[in-house]
C-alpha positions as CSV (number, residue, x, y, z in Angstrom):
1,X,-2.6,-6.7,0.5
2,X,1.1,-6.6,1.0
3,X,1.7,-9.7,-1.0
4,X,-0.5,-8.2,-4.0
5,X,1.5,-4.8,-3.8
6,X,4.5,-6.9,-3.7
7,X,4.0,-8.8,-7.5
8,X,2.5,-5.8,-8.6
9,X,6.1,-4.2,-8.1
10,X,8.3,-6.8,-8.7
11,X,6.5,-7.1,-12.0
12,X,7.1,-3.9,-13.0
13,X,10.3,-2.5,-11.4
14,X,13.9,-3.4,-11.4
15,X,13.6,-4.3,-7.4
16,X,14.6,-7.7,-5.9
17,X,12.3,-7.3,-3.0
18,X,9.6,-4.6,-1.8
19,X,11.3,-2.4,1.3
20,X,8.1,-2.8,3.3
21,X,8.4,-0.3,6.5
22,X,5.8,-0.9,8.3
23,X,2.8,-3.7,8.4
24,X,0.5,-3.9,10.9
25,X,-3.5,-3.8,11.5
26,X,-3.3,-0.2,11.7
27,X,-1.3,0.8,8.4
28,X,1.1,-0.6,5.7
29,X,3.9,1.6,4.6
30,X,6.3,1.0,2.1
31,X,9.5,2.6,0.3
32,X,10.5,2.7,-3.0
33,X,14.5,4.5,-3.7
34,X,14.1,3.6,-8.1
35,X,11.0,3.3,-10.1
36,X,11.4,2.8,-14.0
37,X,8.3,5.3,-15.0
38,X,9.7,8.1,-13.1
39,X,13.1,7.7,-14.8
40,X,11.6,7.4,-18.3
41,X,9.8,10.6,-17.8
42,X,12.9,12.3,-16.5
43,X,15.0,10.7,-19.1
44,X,12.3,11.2,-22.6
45,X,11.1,14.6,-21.3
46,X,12.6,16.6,-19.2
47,X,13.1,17.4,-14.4
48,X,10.5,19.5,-14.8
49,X,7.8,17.0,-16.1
50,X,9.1,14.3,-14.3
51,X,8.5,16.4,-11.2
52,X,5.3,16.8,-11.5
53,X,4.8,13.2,-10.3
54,X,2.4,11.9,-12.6
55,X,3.8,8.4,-11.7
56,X,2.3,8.4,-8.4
57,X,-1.6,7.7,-9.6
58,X,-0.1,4.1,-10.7
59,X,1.4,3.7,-7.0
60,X,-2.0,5.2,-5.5
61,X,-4.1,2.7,-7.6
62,X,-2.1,-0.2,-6.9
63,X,-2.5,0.6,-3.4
64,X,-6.5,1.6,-3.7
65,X,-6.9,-1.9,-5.9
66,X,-4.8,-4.0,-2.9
67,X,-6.9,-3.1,-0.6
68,X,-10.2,-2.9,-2.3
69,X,-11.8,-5.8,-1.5
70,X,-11.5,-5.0,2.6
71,X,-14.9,-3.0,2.4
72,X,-15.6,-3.8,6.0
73,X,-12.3,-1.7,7.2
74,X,-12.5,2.1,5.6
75,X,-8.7,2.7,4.8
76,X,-7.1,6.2,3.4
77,X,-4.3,5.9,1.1
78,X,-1.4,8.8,0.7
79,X,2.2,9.5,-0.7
80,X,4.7,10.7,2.1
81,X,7.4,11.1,0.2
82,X,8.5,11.8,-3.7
83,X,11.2,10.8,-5.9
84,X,11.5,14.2,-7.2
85,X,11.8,15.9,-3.8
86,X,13.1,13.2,-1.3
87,X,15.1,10.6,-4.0
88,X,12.8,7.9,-2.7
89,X,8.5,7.4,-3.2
90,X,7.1,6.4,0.5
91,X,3.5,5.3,0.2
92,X,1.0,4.5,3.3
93,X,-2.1,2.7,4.2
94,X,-3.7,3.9,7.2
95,X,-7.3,3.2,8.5
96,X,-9.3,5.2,8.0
């Protein structure tokens, strides 16, 4: 999964390499400190929309789709942290 998460990023975001924190069989975590959508928002609309985070079901489902096909391990998927609050998006897999 971390490899899929990893072209799905560097695909779309202006990031050399993914700042995995943590990978192990219990969870994957991971950091982002820029993401493109949440600066168009903030730049085309305004804070406030931007804050609402709406870029965060696009990091959710690329984390949902990564690990999709591990049926046999029941996994939960959250955001810890967000660009509008913290500066940085931190997004974990944990079993479930």
């Amino acid at each position: 999964p971390q490899r899929a998460l990893e072209i799905a990023y560097l695909s779309t975001q202006p990031i050399m390499n993914l700042r995995v924190l943590v990978n192990n069989l219990q969870q994957l975590s991971y950091r982002l400190d820029e993401c493109v959508i949440f600066a168009a928002l903030r730049e085309k609309c305004d804070e406030k929309v931007a804050g609402l985070m709406a870029c965060r079901h696009a990091c959710l489902a690329a984390c949902d789709t990564a690990f999709a096909d591990l049926t046999s391990v029941p996994f939960r998927t959250q955001m810890e942290a967000a660009m509008a609050k913290e500066g940085y998006c931190r997004f974990t897999v944990r079993r479930a």
